[in-house]
N, C-alpha and C positions, 0 to 999 in steps of 0.2 A: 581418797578418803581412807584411813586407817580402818581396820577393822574394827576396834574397840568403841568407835565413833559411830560405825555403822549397827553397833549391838545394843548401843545406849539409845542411839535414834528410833531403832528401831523397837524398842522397852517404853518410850517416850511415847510412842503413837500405840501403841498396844494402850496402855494406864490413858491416856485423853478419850482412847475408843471404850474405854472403859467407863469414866466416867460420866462420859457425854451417853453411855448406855443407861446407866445409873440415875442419873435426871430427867430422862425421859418417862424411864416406868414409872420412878415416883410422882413425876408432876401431872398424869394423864390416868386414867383408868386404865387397867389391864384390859387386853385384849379380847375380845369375847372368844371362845373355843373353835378351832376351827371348825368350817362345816364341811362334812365329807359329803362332797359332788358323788351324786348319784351317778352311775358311770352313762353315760350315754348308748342308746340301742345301736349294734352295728349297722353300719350302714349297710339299706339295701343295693350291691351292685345290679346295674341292667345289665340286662343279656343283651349284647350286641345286634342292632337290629339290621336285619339284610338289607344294600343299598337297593335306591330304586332299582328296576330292573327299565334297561334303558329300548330295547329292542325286543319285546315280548312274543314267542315264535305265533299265537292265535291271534296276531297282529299282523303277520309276514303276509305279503300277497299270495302265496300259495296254499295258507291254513284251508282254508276251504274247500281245496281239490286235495289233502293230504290228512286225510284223518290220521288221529293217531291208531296205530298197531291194537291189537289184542297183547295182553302183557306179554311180554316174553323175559325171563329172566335174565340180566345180563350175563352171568355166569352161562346160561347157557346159548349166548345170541349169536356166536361163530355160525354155526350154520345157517341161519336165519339173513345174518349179511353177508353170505358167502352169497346165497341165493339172487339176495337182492342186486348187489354188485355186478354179479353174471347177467342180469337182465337190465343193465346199462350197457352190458357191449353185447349186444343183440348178434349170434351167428359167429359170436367170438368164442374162445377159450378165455379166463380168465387172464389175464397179463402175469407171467411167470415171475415179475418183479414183485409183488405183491404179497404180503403177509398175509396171512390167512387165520390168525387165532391172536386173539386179546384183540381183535378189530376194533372195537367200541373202545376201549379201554386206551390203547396205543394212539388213537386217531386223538382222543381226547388231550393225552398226554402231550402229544406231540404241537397242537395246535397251542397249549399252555406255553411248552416253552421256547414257541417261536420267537417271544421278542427277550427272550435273555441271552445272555453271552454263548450257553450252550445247549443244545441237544442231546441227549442220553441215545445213540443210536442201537440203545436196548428198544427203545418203545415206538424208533420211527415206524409207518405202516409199510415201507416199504423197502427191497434191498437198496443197498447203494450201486450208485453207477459204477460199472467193471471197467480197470483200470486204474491210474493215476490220473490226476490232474496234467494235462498239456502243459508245457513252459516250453516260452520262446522267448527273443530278445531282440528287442530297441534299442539302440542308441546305446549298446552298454547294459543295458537293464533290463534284471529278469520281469518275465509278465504272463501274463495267463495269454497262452497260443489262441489262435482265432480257431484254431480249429477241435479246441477242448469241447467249446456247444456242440459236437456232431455226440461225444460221452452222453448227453443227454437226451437225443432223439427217439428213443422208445417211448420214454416219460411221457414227452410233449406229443408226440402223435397219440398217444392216449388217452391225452388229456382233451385234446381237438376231437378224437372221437366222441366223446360224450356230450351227451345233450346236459345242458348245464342246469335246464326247468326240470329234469327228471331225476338228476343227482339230487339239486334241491327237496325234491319230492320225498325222495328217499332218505335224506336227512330230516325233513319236518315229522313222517308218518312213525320212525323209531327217535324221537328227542327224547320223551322220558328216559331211553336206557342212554345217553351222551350224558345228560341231567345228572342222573345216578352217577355217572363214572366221574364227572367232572367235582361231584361235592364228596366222593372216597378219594381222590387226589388230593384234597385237605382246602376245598371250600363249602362248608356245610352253607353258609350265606349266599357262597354265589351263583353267577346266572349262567348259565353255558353260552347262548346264542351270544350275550351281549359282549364276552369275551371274543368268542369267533369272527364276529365282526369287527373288533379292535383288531385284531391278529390280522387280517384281511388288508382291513385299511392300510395297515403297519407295512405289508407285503404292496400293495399297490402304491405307497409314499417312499420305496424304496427310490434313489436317485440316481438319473442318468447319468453316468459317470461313460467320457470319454473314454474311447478304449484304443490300445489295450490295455490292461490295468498293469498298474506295477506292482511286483513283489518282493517280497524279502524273505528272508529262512535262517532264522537266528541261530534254529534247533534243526530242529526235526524235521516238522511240517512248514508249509510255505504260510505267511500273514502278508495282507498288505503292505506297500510299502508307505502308504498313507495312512497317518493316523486316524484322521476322520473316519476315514473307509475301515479303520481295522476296529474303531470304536462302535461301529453298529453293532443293534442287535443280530442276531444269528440268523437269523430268517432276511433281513437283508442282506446279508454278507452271501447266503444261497444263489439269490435271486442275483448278485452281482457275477457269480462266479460262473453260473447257467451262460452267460453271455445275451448281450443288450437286446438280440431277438429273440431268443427263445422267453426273456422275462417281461418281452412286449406284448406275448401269447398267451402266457400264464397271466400277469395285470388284465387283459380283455376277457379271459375267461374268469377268473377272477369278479368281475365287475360284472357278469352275469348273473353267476352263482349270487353274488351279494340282492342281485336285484331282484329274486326268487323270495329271500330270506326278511329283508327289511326294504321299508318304505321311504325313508329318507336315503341322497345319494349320499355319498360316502366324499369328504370334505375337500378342496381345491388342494 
């Protein structure tokens, strides 16, 4: 279409819109004025209200033998669960693997991001195992050595030392100050126990996996050589690396503690 055609066309529909404007107003009454809309009141947002709380600690079978503490400031509660600690290992020294400041804070921290990809080993409660990681080989392929679990046998006989209704105990009688630590970590809503117990579960549905495990080392550090395996959370990926007994010790201890703490068992 030439352009002159398209300037006249378009001149054409301008003058008809014109028109057909021009017969409307005269053959109808003018418009009443418009009305200015009062603007409407902002709406009120809610404040986010906290979910239920799923596992309530004055609910735990051990509330009644574990009153809560005389307040103790968290800032100031290092010493306070240095104490309490020391008197879960009765005739012991404290375990030299063991942090000893931001306890409440680091424990909290740490339990939070058990089921994410990683751990800050700023805030775990305790040192890391000395050494490397063991690597041995199958058929060709790198794997975690059988004999990497003996890295973690301080841990575990530690862990076996302690009475699991007394650790509970001592967890229930200082909750406000975990409470505290867990809503300055950036949930003012949420519940501590009811997290710990997820985290828990999370750690005992960690899965059997034939061993030994295979790996890979793209970089640096070694990953799985399975991707399922390498897609857990971090707190599974722990428990697979510990080796399948020492994480059959930690899950039974584990399922103790839980049973101190809450009254339903924890899911198939």
């Amino acid at each position: 279409m030439s352009r002159p055609f398209i300037l006249i066309a378009a001149a054409i529909a301008a003058v008809v819109a014109g028109i057909a404007g021009w017969y409307a107003w005269h053959q109808t009454p003018p418009p009443a004025p418009p009305v200015v809309a009062t603007p409407a009141p902002p709406a009120v947002v809610e404040a986010p209200t906290a979910p239920a709380v799923q596992h309530p600690v004055e609910e735990a079978p051990l509330a009644a033998e574990s009153a809560p503490a005389e307040t103790v400031p968290l800032d100031h509660s290092d010493a306070t669960m240095r104490d309490s600690l020391a008197a879960l290992f009765t005739g012991h020294a404290l375990p030299s693997f063991l942090r000893v400041d931001r306890i409440i804070r680091n424990i909290v921290a740490t339990v939070d991001a058990l089921p994410r990809d990683n751990v800050s080993p700023t805030v775990i409660p305790v040192n890391p195992a000395p050494g490397r990681m063991a690597v041995g080989d199958a058929a060709g392929a790198t794997t975690i050595a059988a004999d990497n679990a003996l890295r973690y046998a301080p841990y575990i006989d530690v862990m076996k030392a302690v009475d699991s209704k007394v650790a509970a105990g001592v967890y229930l009688k200082y909750y406000p100050l975990f409470q505290q630590a867990y809503r300055e970590l950036g949930y003012p809503n949420g519940y501590f126990n009811d997290r710990l117990v997820q985290v828990i579960d999370l750690l005992i549905a960690t899965p059997d996996v034939q061993e030994p495990i295979k790996l890979e080392q793209p970089k640096v550090v070694y990953v799985f050589a399975d991707p399922a395996l390498e897609a857990l959370p971090s707190g599974q990926k722990i428990m697979l690396r510990i080796g399948h007994d020492n994480a059959a010790i930690v899950k039974a201890k584990l399922r103790e503690f839980r049973s101190h703490i809450v009254r339903t068992p924890p899911a198939k």
